[in-house]
Legacy VTK file of the C-alpha trace (Angstrom):
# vtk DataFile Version 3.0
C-alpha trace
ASCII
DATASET POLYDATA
POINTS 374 float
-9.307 -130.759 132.808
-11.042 -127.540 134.274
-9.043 -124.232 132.825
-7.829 -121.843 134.936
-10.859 -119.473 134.455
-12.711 -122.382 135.335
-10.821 -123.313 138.775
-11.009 -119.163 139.507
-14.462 -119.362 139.072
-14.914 -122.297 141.586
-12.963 -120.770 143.967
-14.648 -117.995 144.005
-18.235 -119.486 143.746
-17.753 -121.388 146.674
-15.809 -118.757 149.295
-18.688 -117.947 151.967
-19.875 -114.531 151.799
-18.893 -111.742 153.641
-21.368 -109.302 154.795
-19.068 -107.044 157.225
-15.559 -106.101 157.367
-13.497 -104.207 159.860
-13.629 -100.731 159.265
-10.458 -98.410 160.252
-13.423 -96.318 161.865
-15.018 -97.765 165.403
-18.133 -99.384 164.364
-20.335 -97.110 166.129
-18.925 -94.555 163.946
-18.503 -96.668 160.517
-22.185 -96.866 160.730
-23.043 -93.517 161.040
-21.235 -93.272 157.311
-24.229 -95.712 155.850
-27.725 -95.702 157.146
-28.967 -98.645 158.452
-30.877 -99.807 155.320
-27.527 -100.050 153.692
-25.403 -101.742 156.227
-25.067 -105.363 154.837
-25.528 -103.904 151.112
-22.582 -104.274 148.670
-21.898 -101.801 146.553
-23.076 -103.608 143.293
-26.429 -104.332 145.249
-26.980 -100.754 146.409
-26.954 -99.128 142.673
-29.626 -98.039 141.404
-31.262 -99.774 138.636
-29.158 -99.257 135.168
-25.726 -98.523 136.695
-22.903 -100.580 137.315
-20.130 -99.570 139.866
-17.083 -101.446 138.233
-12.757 -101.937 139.746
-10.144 -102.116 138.110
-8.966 -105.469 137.883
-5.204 -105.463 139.096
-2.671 -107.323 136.939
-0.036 -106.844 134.339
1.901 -103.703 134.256
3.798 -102.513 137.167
2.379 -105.222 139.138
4.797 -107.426 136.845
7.785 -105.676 139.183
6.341 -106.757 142.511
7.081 -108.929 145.354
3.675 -110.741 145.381
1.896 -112.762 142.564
-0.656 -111.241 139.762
-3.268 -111.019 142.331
-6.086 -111.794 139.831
-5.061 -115.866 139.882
-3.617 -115.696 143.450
-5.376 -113.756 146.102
-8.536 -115.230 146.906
-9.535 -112.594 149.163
-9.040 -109.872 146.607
-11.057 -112.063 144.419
-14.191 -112.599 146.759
-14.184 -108.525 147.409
-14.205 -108.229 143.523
-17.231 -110.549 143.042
-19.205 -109.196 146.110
-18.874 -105.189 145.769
-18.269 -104.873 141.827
-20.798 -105.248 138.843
-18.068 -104.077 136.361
-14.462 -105.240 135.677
-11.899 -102.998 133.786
-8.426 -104.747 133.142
-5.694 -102.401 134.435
-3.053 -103.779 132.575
-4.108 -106.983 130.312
-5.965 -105.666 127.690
-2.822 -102.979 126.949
-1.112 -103.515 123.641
2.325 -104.218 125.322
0.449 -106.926 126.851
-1.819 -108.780 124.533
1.545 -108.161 122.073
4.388 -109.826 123.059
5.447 -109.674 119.328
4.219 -108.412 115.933
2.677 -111.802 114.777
1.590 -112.893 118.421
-1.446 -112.350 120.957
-1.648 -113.781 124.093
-5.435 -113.612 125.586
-4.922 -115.480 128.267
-5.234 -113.217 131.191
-7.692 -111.158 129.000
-9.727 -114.003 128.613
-9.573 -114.975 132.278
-10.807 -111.727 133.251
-13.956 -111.768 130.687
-14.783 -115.467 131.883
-14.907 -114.665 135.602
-17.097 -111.730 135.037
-19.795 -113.454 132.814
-19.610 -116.479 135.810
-20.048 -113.607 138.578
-22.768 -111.619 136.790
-20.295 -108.767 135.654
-19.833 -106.527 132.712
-16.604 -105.698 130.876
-15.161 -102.348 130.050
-12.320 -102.427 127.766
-9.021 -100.639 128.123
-7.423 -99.267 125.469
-7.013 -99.791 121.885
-5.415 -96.486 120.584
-3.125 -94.826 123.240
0.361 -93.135 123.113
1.456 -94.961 126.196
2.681 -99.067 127.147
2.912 -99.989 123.122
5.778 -102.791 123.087
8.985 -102.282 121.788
8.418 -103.847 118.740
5.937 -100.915 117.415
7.527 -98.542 118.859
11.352 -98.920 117.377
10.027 -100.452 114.364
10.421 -99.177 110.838
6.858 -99.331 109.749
5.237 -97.607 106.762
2.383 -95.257 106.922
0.423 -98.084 105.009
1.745 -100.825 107.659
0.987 -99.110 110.744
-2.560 -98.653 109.508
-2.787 -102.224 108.558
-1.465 -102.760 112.364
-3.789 -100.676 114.051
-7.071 -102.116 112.082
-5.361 -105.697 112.404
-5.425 -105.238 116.396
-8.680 -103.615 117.061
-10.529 -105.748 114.507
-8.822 -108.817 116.518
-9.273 -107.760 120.022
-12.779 -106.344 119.512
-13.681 -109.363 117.430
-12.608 -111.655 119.970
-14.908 -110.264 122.509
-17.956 -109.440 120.429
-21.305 -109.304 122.617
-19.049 -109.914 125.693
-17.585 -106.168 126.458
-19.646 -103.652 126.982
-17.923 -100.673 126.759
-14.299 -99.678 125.067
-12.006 -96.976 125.732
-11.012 -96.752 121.864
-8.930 -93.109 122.272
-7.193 -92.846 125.474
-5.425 -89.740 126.137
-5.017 -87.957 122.709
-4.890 -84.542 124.340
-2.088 -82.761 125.976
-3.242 -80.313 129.070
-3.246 -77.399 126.757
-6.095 -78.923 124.403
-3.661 -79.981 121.094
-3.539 -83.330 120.036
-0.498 -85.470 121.669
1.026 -85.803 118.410
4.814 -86.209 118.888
4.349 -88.942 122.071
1.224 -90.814 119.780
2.880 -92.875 117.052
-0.753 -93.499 115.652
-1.391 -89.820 115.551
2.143 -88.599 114.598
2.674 -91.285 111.521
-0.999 -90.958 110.665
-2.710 -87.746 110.994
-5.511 -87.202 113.479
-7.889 -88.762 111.111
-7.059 -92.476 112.088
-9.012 -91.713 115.503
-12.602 -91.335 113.805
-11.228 -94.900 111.640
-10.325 -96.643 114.920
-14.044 -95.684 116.230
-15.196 -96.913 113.201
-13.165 -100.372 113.179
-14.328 -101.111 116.274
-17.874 -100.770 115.585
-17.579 -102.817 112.821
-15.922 -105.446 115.118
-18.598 -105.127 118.062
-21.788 -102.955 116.655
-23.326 -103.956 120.342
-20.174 -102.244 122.482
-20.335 -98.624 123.519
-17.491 -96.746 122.278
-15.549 -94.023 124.029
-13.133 -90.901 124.403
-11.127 -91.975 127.258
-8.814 -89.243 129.544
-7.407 -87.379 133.262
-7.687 -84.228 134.185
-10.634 -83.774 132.196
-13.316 -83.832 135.119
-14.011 -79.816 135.018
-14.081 -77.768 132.375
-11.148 -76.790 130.800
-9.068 -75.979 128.072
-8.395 -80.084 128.221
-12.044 -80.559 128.307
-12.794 -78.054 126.036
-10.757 -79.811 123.039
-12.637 -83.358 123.769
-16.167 -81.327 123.626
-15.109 -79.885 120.259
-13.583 -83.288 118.817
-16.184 -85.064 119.740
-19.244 -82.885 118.097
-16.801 -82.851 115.257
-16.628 -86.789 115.154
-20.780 -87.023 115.548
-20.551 -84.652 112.347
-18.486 -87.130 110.337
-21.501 -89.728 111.404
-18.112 -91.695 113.537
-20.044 -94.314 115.759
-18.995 -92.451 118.925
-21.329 -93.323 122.284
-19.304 -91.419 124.882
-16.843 -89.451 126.864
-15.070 -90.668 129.987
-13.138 -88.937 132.438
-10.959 -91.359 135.032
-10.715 -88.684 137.635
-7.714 -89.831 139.693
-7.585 -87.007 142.357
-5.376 -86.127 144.986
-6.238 -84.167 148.199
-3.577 -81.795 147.344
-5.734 -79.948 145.088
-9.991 -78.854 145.331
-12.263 -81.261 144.366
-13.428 -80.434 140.603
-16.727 -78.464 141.732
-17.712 -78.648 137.701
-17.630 -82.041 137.183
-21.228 -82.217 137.270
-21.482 -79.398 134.615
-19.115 -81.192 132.488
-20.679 -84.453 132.060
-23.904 -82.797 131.612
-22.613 -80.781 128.639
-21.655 -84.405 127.025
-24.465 -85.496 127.843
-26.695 -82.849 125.795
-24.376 -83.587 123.054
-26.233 -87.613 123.089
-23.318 -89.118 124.418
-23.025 -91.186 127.471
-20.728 -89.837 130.059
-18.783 -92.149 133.008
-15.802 -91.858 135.386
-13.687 -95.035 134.653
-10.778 -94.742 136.931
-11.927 -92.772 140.204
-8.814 -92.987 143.109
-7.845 -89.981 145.376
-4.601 -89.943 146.628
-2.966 -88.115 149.553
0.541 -87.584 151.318
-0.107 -89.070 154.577
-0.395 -86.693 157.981
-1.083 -89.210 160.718
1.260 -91.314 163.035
3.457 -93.634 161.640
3.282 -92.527 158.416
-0.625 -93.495 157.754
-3.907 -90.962 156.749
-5.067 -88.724 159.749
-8.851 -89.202 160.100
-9.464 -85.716 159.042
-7.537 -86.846 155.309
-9.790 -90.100 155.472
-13.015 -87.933 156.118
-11.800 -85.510 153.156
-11.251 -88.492 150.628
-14.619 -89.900 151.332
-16.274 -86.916 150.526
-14.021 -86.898 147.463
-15.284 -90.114 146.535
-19.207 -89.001 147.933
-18.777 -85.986 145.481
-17.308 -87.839 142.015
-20.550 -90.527 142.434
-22.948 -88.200 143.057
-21.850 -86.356 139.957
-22.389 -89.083 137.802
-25.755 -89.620 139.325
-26.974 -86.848 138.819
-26.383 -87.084 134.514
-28.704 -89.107 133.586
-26.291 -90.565 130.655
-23.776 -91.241 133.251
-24.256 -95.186 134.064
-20.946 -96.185 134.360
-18.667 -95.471 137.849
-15.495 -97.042 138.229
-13.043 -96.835 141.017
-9.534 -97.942 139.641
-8.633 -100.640 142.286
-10.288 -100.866 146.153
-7.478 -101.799 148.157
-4.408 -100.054 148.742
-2.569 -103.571 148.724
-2.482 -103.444 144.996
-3.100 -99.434 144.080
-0.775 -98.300 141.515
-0.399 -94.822 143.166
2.607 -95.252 145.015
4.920 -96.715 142.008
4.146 -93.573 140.329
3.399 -90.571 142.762
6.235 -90.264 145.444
5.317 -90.209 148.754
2.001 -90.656 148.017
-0.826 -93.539 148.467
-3.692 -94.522 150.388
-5.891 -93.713 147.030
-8.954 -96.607 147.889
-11.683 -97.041 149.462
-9.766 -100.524 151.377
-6.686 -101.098 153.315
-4.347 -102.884 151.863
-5.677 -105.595 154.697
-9.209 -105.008 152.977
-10.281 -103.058 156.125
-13.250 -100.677 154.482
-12.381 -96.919 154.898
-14.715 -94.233 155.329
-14.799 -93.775 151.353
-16.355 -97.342 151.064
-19.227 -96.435 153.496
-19.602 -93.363 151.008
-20.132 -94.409 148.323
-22.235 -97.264 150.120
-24.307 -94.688 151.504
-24.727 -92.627 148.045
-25.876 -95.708 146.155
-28.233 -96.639 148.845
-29.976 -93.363 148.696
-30.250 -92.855 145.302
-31.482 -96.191 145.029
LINES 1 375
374 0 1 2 3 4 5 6 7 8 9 10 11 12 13 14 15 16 17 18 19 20 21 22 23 24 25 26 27 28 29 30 31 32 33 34 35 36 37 38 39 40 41 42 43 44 45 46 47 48 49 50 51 52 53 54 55 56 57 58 59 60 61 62 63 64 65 66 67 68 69 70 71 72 73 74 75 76 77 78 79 80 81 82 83 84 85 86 87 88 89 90 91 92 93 94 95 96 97 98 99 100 101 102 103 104 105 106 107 108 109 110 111 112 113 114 115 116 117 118 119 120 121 122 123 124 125 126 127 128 129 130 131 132 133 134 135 136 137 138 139 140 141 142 143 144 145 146 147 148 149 150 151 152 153 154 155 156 157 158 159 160 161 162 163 164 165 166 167 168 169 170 171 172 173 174 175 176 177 178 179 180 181 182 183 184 185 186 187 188 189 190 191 192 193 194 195 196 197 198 199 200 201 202 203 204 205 206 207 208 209 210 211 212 213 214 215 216 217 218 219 220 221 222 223 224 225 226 227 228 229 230 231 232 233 234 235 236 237 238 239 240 241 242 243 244 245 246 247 248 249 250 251 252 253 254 255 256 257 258 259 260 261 262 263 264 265 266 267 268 269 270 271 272 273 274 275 276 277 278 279 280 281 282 283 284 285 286 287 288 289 290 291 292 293 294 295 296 297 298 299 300 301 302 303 304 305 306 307 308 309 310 311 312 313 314 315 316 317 318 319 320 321 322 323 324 325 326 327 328 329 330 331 332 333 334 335 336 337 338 339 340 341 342 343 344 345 346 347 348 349 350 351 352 353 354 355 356 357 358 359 360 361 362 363 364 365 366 367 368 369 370 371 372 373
């Protein structure tokens, strides 16, 4: 009996392949966004050579709450964008703690798994999301009276396991997501690992991990730390601190989720560069950019679409322009599954698809960017 993985696979394998879709600009203009070189190019083809452009792979989390089915094991459309335009996969939700943990003495893998398969049968990498992070921890961790001694045990228990598991298969792991508050100190009150533990379990969940993968590039993982700033500053400091301890860190990520309400981070460039010089590598993991809608009927005006496309045009070129920067991941491409809107009222549209898979002027973007740096 062919597994699920296996069936997903097939299906996908098999779907003919797309080479245009409709564009919410006319075509005459769509094309003027991507030179002619680049007009049947995918995304994934029109990297240069090195760098993968990688999605978030929607499932699990608030997803769980909606009308529709996990998309990953039901939309077949989703899926054939996924495999065409994407030469990474991050899992949104399914390789979370609440997740993989239903309980203290349980792991379920199977949507984890899933994921990893389909990438390896579509040519894909794997960046992993998260092992230590003050946020979606079940219940049972949370409210639970654990020792100092037993949450330790937990924490080298779970990355040990989940690394393990996936050993040679993931490239890259967000290890520490979000360990600083906006003002540069530690999150220590909202972080049980950090509160119950001291700061010094970070540099031991770097170093369980390596031990569990040596191959996998490990990471510093966090938002609104695109510029520099006093956010920033505190993740440039930690991290020369943990390459003094001789902790096997490999980089520092920023997921840049914008928003047309504020400037683009002109700096970003700057920033990565200075992480860069320090050895590390450097990548944006969860680009969106979000915007209140201005047009009729409630949708983006052309003028917002034209500003989020630079947006996007700005972030990539950015990371091209670090040479340690190798990694660019938009978190989700269609608006049919973005997680924006559950938790930023009123606002949306953060992709570069429709949530009918319609290509937006950001697509062509970051089309075009690839292809020229190419």
């Amino acid at each position: 009996m062919r597994t699920l993985p296996a069936l997903l696979t097939a299906t996908v394998l098999a779907l003919p392949l797309v080479t245009a879709v409709a564009s919410p600009l006319p075509e005459a203009e769509a094309r003027t966004a991507a030179p002619a070189s680049a007009w049947h190019h995918r995304l994934r083809e029109a990297a240069p050579e090195g760098m993968v452009i990688g999605t978030a792979v929607a499932g699990g989390g608030h997803h769980e709450d909606q009308d529709y089915p996990d998309p990953f094991t039901h939309d077949r459309r989703y899926l054939r964008h996924m495999s065409q335009q994407f030469s990474s996969l991050s899992p949104e939700n399914q390789m979370k703690w609440e997740f993989l943990r239903p309980d203290q003495d349980t792991y379920d893998f199977a949507a984890a798994d899933a994921i990893v398969e389909y990438a390896e049968a579509n040519g894909q990498v794997v960046r992993g999301h998260t092992l230590l992070w003050h946020s979606q921890n079940p219940d049972w961790l949370e409210e639970g009276d654990f020792s100092r001694e037993e949450l330790r045990t937990l924490l080298r228990e779970h990355i040990t396991t989940v690394v393990g598991r996936y050993s040679g298969r993931i490239d890259q792991w967000d290890v520490a997501n979000e360990i600083f508050q906006e003002d540069g100190e530690l999150r220590t009150e909202e972080n049980i690992w950090i509160r119950e533990l001291g700061p010094g379990i970070i540099a031991d969940a770097f170093r369980w991990a390596h031990e569990a993968d040596p191959s996998a590039e490990l990471f510093l993982n966090d938002y609104n730390v695109d510029g520099v700033n006093p956010k920033s500053d505190a993740y440039y400091a930690f991290a020369q601190d943990l390459l003094e301890q001789g902790v096997p860190l490999h980089g520092f990520s920023t997921q840049a989720h914008l928003s047309l309400q504020y400037a683009f981070p002109g700096d970003l460039e700057d920033n990565l560069r200075r992480f860069d010089e320090l050895g590390l590598n450097t990548a944006i993991t969860e680009l969106d950019v979000r915007m209140a809608p201005d047009g009729r009927h409630g949708r983006p005006s052309r003028e917002q679409l034209a500003q989020q496309a630079d947006y996007y045009r700005q972030a990539l070129e950015a990371c091209l322009n670090v040479e340690g920067c190798r990694s660019f991941t938009i978190w989700g491409f269609t608006d049919k599954y973005s997680w924006v809107p559950h938790f930023f009222e009123d606002e949306g549209y953060a992709t570069v698809m429709t949530d009918r898979f319609q290509r937006k002027p950001a697509f062509y973007a970051l089309l075009r960017t690839l292809a020229h740096a190419g």
